[in-house]
N, C-alpha and C positions, 0 to 999 in steps of 0.2 A: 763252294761259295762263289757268290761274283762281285766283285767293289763298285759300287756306283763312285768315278770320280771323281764324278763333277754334277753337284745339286746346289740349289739355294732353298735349302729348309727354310731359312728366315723370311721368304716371300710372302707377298700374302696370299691365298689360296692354299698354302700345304701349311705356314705356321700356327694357324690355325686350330690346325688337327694333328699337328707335327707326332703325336704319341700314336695317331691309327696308321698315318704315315709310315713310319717307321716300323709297327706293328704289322702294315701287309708286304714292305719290303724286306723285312724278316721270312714270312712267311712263304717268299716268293724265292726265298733263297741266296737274299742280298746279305752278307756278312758283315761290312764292312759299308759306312758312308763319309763321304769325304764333302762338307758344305761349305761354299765357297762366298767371300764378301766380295761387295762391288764398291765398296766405300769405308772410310774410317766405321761410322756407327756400325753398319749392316755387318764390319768384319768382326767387332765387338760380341754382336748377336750370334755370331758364328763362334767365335771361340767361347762364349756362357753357353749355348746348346752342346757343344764337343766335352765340355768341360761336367758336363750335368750325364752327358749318356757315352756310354765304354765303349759302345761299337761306331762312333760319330767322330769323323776329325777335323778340322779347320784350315783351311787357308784364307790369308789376310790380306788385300790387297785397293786400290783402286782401278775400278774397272775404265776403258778410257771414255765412256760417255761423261765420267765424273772427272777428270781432269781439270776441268777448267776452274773447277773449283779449291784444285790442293794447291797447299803450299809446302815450306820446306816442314811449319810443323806439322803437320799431317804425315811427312813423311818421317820425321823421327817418332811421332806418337806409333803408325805404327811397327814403327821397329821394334819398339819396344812389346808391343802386343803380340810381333811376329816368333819373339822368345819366348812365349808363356807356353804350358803344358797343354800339347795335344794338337798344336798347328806344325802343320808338314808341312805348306807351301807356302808361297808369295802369288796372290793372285787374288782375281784376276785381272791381269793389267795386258796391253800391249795397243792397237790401232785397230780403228774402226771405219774406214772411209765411205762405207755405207751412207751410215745415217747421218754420220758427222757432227756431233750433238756437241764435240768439244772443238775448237780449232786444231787443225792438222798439227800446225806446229806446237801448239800447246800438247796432244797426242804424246809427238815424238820426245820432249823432253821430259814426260811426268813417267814415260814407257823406258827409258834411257834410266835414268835414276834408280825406275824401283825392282830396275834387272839386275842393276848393280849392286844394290841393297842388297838383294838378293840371294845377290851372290859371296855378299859379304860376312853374310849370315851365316848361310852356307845352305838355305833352302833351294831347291826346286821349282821354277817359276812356272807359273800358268796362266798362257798367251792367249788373248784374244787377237785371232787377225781375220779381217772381212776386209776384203778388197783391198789388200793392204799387204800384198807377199812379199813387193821387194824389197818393202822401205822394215817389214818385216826381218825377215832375213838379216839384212843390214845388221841389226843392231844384235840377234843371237850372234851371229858370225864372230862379231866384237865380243861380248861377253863370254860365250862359249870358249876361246881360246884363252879364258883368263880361270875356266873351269865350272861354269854354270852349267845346269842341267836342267831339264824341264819339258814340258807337253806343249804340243800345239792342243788346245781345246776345242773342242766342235770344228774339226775339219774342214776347210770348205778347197784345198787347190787343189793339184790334177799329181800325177804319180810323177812325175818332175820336180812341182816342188816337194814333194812328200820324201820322197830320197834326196835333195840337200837338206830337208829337217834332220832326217836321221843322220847323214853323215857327220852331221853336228854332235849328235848323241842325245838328241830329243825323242820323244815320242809322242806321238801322233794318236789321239782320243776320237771314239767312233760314238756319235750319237744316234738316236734314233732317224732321223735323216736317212740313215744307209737304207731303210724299207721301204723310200717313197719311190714310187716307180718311177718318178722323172729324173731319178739323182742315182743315174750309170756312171758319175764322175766318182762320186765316194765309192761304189763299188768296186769299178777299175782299181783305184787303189788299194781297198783291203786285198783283191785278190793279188796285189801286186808286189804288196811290200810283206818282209817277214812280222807274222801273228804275235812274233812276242816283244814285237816293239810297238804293240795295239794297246790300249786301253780304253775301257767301255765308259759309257757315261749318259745320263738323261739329260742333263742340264734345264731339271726341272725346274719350276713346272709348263716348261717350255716344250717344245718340240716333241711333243707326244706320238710315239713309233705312230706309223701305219693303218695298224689293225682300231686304233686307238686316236687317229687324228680328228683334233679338234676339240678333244678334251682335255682337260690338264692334264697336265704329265708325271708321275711321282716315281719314285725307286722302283718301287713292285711292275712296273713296267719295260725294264732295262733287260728282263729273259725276252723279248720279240725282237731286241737289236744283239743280242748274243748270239742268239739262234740263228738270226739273215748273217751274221759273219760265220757260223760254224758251217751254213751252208756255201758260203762263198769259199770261204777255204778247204771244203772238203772234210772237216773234223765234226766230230761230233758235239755238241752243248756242255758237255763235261770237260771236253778237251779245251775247249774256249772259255770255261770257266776258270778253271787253274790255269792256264798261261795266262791269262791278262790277270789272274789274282796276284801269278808270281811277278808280272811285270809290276802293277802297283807295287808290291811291296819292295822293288826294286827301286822304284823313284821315290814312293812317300815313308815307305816301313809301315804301310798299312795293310794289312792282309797278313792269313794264316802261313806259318810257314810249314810247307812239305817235309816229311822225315826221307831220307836217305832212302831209295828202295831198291832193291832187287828185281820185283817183276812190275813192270810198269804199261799200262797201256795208252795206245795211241789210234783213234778211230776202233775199228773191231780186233785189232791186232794188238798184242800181249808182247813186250820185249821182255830177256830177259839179260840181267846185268849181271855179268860174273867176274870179272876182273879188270882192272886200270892196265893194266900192262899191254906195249903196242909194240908193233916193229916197224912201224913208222910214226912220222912224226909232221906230218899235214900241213902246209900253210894256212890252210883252209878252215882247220878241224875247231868246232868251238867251244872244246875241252881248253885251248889257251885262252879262252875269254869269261867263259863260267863252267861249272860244271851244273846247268842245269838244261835240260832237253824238254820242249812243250809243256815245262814247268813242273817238271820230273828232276828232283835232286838225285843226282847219279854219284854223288860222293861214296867214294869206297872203302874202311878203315883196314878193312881184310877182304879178301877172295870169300865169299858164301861155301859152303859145302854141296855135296850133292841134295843131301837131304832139305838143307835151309832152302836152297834156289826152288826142290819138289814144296816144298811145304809153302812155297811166298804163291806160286803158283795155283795152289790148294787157295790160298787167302783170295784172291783174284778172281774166286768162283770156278775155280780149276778148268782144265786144258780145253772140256769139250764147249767153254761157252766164246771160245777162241777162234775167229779165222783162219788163224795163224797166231803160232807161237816161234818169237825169233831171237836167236840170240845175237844181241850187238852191245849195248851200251855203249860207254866210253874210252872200251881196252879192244882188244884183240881176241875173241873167243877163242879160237883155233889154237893159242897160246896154250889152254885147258883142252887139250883133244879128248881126252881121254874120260872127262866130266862131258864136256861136250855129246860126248857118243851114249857115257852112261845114263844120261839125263833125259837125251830123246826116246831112247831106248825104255824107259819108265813111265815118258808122257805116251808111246805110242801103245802100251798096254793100258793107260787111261783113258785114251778115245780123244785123243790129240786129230784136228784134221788137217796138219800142218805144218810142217816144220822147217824152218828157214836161215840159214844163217849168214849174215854180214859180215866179211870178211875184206882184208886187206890181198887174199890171195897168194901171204908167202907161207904156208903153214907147212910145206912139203920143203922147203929150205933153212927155215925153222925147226922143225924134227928132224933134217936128214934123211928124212926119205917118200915115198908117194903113199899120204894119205888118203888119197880119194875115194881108193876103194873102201876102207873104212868108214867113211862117211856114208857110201853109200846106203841104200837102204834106211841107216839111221834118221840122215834128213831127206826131206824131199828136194830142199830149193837151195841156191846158193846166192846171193848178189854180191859178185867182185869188184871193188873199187882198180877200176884200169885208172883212169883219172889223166892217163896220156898216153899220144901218140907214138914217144918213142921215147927210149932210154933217159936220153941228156933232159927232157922235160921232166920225165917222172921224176928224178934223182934230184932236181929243183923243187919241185913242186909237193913231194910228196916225203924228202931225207931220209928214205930208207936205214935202218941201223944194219942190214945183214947186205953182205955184198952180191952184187949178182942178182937184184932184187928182183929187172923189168922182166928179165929172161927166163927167171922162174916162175913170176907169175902170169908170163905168156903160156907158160909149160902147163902151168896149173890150172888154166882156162880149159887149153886141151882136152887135160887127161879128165877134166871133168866131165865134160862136155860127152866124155866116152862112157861113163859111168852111171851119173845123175841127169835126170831127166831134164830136170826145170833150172839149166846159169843164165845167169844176165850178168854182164862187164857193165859199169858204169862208169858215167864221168860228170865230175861237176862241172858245169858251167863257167870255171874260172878265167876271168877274162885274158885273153892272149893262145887260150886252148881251142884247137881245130876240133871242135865236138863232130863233126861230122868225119874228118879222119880215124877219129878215134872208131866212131863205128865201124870202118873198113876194118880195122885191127880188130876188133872185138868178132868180125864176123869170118876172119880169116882162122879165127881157132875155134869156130863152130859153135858158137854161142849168141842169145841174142843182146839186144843192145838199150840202156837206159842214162837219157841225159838227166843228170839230176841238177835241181835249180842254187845257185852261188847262194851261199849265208841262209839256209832254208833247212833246218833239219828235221827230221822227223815227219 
């Protein structure tokens, strides 16, 4: 499914027809609509439509063209509307210096307030900012540190300011805009900033994608800005469907949520998740932040068996419609060697063309002794997180639990490297890490070399 999360059903042009509306945004694979008020009345209209249809939610808010007209009661009327069943956010409110329809300062103080509201609430705010980043900023920066959360809506700045949104703990809404060919600025940032802090949106019946400009714009329209981001990131339409489903349901609780799974995919490639158990302990790793990967719940109650991991595998349209099949999840595979070995060992009599596994690289000091040769043949591929250039960094950066950690996983690079065809050492990108030293070290035990990007998984 994909969440439109930001529409004005109540417009004229789509309320009209609000029930074919919603009928071809159904149809088109839209689950979940989120439609947004620009004023007291319009937010009204918005929460009796949310209220009338199950798949439809509301947020309430004054947009800042209308400012000039609220007052304080307007802002407790909608406080009170902003409680009723089925509104997720406050919005859309923030600056507009564009058009300028309200006075500047009249802007900042009706934007200032209904953040605060907002916050006090305990909604989610949805910003409007058009020419207007710093004075923008400004005021999340304030709220934020009091606990606020929220989207920037219809993107419009450069991937500078789009990383201090997120540092904020915003996110940042892609409208159909990303598929006009003059607008390399919205692109640069999708392909810049991490996918699951994206979320899709028409902002109908405005800004109609592309393929489609010039026309009004409605939900069923929102797969041509999915797709220009699935191609910007590299992931497939499915994959950019559930992450930005899961990120909605992250900020509003709107969207379906994922069950726990075992085999999960990500572009043509099949992971599979067998265990939480690690032998390290990452500063990086974004198991201490969620347990969820490209909108893949990796939550584990129990270790899978042989047979469940073959049979989820089976579920997933089995091994042969797989580039590759990998085991990584959110534990340490190598931890299960011996499921590990059983397991490829079943896919490779399926017609598996692939087999890869992620690894932290201490599996042989972990068991106690050299398992590589055992691996051999089973897998094809290895990818080692090196992650540093030398001892004292790893043992920061990475808290090994077993001692002697760097040493053996230099050792384990080696002896793979003598065995298995296809290592690659990695290293994330984490800032203060010599990524290019690291490649010398990686190339000194005969393997090749991949920088992997900071806060980007999957």
């Amino acid at each position: 499914m994909i969440v439109d999360t930001h529409a004005h059903l109540t417009y004229k042009g789509l309320v009209e027809d609000v029930d074919g509306v919603l009928r071809r945004g159904r149809e088109a694979g839209v689950g979940a609509f989120i439609t947004v008020g620009v004023d007291l009345p319009d937010s009204r209209k918005a929460v009796a439509l949310a209220q009338r249809e199950n798949d439809v939610w509301a947020v309430a808010g004054v947009h800042p063209h209308d400012t000039v007209a609220m007052t304080e009661a307007t802002l407790d009327d909608l406080s009170t509307l902003a409680k009723s069943e089925r509104v997720v956010g406050w919005g859309e409110t923030g600056l507009d210096f564009f058009r300028d329809h309200s006075p500047r300062e009249t802007q900042k103080k009706w934007f200032r307030a209904q953040a605060a509201r907002a916050r006090e609430i305990g909604l989610p705010l949805v910003v409007h900012d058009r020419e207007a980043h710093a004075e923008t900023l400004e005021v999340l920066k304030e709220e934020a540190r009091r606990g606020l959360r929220g989207v920037l809506h219809c993107f419009s700045g450069g991937v500078d300011f789009a990383r201090e949104v997120l540092a904020l703990g915003f996110y940042i809404s892609i409208p159909g805009t990303v598929t006009y060919p003059s607008n390399g600025l919205l692109r640069e940032v999708v392909k810049s900033v991490p996918v699951e802090k994206l979320l899709l949106e028409t902002d109908c019946p405005f800004l109609s994608p592309q393929p489609l400009r010039g026309k009004k714009n409605e939900p069923a329209n929102i797969i041509h800005t999915a797709r220009k981001v699935a191609e910007l990131k590299g992931l497939t339409l499915e994959d950019v469907s559930r992450i930005t489903t899961a990120a909605s349901r992250e900020l509003f609780g709107v969207g379906e949520a994922a069950a726990p799974e075992i085999a999960y995919p990500i572009r043509d490639s099949l992971y599979l998740n067998i265990t939480a158990r690690c032998t390290n302990a990452c500063v990086f790793c974004p198991k201490h932040r969620s347990a969820t990967v490209k909108g893949h719940d990796l939550t584990l109650t129990r270790e899978p068996s042989v047979e469940e991991v073959l049979q989820a595998v089976q579920e997933r349209g089995g091994p042969g419609k797989w580039a590759e099949i990998v085991f990584c999840g959110f534990g340490e595979p190598l931890t299960r060697l011996d499921e590990v070995i059983k397991i490829s060992w079943e896919l490779k009599k399926l017609g598996v063309r692939k087999i890869r596994v992620n690894t932290d690289g201490l599996a042989n000091l972990y068991h106690g002794r050299d398992v590589t040769g055992e691996l051999a043949g089973a897998v094809d591929a290895l990818s080692v997180s090196l992650n540093a250039p030398d001892e004292e960094q790893y043992e920061r950066i990475c808290r090994p639990a077993l001692r002697g950690a760097y040493p053996s996983l230099l050792d384990f690079l080696k002896k793979s490297a003598e065995k298995i065809k296809d290592v690659t050492a990695t290293a994330v990108a984490l800032p203060g890490v010599d990524i290019a030293l690291c490649a010398k070290v990686a190339a000194k035990t005969g393997v090749k070399f991949r920088e992997r990007p900071y806060n980007e998984v999957g």
